[in-house]
C-alpha positions in Angstrom: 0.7 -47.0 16.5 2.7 -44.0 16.6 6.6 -44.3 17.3 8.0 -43.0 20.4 10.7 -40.5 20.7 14.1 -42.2 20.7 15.3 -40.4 23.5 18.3 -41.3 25.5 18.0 -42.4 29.9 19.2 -39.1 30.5 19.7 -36.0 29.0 21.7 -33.2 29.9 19.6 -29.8 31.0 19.9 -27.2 28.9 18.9 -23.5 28.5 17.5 -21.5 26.0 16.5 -17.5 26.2 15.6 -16.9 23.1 14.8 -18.5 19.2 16.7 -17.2 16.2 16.5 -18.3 12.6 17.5 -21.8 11.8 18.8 -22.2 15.4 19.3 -25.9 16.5 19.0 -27.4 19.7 19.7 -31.4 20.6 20.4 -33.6 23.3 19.2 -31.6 26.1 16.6 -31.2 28.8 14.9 -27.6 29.0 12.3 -26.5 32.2 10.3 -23.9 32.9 11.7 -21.7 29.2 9.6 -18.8 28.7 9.8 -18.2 25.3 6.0 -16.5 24.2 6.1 -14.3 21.6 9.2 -15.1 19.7 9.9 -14.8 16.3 12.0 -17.1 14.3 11.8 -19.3 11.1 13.9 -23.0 10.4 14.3 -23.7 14.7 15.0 -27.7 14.4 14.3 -29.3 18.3 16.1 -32.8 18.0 16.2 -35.3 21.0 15.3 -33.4 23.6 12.6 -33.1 26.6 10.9 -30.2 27.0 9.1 -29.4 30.5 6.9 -26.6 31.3 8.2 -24.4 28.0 6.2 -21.5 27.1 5.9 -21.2 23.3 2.4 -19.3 23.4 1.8 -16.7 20.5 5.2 -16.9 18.8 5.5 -17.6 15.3 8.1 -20.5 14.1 7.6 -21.2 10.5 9.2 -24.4 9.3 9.9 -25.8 12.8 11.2 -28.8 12.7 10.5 -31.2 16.1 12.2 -35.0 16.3 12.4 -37.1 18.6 11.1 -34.5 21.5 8.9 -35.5 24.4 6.6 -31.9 25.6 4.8 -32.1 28.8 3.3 -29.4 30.4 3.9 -27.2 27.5 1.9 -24.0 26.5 1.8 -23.9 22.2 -1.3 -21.4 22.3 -1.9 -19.6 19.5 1.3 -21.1 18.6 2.0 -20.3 14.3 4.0 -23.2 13.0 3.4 -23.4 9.5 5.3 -25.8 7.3 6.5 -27.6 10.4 8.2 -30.9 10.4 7.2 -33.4 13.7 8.3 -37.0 13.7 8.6 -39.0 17.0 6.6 -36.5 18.9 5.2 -37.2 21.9 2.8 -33.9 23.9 1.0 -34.9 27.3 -0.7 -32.4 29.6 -0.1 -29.5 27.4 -2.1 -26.7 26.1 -2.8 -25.9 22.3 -5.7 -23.9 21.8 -5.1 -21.8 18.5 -2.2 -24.0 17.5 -1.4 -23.4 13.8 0.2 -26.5 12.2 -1.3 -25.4 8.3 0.8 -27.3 5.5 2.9 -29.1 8.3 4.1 -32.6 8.4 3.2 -35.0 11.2 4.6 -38.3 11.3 4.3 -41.0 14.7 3.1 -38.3 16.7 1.1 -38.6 19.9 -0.6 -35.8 21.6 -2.5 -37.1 25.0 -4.8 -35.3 27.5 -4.4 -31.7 25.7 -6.6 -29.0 25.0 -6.4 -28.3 21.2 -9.0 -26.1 20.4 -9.6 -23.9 17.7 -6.4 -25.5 15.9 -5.6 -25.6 12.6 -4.5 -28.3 10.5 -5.4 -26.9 7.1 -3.7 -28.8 4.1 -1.2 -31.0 6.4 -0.4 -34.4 6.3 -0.8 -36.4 9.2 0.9 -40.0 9.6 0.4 -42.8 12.1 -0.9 -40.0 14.6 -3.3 -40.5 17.7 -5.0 -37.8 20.0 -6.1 -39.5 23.1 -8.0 -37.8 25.5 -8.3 -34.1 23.8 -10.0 -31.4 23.4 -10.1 -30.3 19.4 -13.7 -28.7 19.8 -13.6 -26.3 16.5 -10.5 -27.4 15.2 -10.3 -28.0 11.7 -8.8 -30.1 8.8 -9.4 -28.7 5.7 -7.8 -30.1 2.9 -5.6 -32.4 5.6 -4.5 -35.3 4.8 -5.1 -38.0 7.6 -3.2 -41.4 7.3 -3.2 -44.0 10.1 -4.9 -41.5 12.7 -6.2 -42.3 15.6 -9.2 -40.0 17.4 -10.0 -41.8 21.2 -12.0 -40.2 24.0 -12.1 -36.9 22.0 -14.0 -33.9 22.0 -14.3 -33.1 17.9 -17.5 -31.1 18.2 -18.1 -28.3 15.5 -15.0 -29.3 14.0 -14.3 -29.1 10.0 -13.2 -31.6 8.0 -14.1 -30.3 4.6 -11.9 -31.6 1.9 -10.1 -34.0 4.2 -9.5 -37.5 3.0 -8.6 -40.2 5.0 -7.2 -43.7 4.9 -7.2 -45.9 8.1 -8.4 -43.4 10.4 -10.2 -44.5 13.5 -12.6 -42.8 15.8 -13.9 -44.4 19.5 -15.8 -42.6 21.9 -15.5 -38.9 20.0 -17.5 -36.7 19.9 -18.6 -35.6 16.5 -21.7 -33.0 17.4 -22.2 -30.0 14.5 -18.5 -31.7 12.3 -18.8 -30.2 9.4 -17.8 -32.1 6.6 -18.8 -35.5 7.5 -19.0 -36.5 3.8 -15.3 -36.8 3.9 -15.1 -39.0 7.1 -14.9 -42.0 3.9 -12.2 -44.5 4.8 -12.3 -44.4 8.8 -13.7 -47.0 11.2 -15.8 -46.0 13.8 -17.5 -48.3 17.1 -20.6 -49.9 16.7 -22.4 -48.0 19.3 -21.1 -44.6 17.7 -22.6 -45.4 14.2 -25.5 -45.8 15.9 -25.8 -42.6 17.8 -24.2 -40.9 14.9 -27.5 -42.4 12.5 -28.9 -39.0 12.2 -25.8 -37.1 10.8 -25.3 -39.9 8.5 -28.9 -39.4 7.1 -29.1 -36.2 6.6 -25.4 -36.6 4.8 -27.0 -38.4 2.5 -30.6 -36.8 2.1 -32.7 -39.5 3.3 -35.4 -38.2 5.2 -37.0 -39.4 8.3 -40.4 -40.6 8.7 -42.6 -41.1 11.6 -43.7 -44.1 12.7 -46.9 -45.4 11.8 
């Protein structure tokens, strides 16, 4: 199970009207920043809440996010590569296009989100869990995927080419058209989805099917 964020009773609310390089931000609750399009590289996030933030389409390389709870959020077509998350938590937010190649993910949870068309190329992920999300097309090529969790989970025509995985559970996902099943080795899956999943898994492996006689 992931860690939460270690986030004080209250926070004191906090503004911000734009990013700049390396700017840091703690202790603080932000609502309703619009902050789409921005441009800025080594932003570090620590302790903090953010509510209804618009990130969409800006490009934060090396963004480093601890110990912050997002709800309500708007990452689309966010470009975070590099970035650093530990003690994440994201609820209710929006992610389609989210680009999180070559980040870090440690004890993050990400819960009834649309995460479309994402990209986790060549990151490592630790002791994470999607619940409830949409990550139709997303891919994971070349990720590396430790303790993560996949429930109630739209994964279909997703990519996992490359991937490796240790730990990994998937229940009640669908896997429709994933690509690179080959390299779902190492996670654990319900009974009932093996079975439904029998087809994939035989023509993985080349066996061919023959009619009954």
């Amino acid at each position: 199970m992931p860690l939460e964020p270690a986030l004080p009773a209250q926070l004191d609310p906090g503004r911000i009207d734009a990013l700049t390089h390396d700017a840091s931000y703690g202790e603080v609750d932000i609502t309703g920043a619009e902050l789409a399009g921005q441009r800025a590289g080594g932003v570090s996030v620590r302790t903090a809440a953010l509510n209804n933030v618009d990130l969409s389409g800006s490009r934060l390389e090396q963004l480093t996010l601890a110990d912050v709870a997002l709800t309500t959020c708007s990452l689309a077509n966010l470009h975070a590569r590099r970035a650093d998350l530990s003690r994440v938590r994201l609820r209710t937010c929006r992610l389609t296009g989210l680009d999180l190649s070559d980040a870090q993910l440690r004890d993050v949870t990400i819960a009834d989100s649309r995460i479309d068309l994402a990209s986790f190329g060549s990151a490592r992920l630790t002791r994470v869990t999607f619940e409830d999300c949409l990550l139709a097309q997303s891919d994971f090529l070349d990720a590396q995927l430790d303790s993560v969790r996949f429930h109630r989970c739209d994964l279909s025509r997703g990519d996992f080419r490359g991937a490796r995985l240790h730990r990994c559970e998937f229940r009640r996902t669908n896997l429709t058209d994933l690509q690179g099943v080959e390299n779902l080795r190492g996670a654990s899956m319900e009974w009932g989805d093996i079975l439904e999943m029998a087809a994939v898994w035989a023509a993985t492996l080349g066996i061919g099917v023959l009619d009954q006689e």
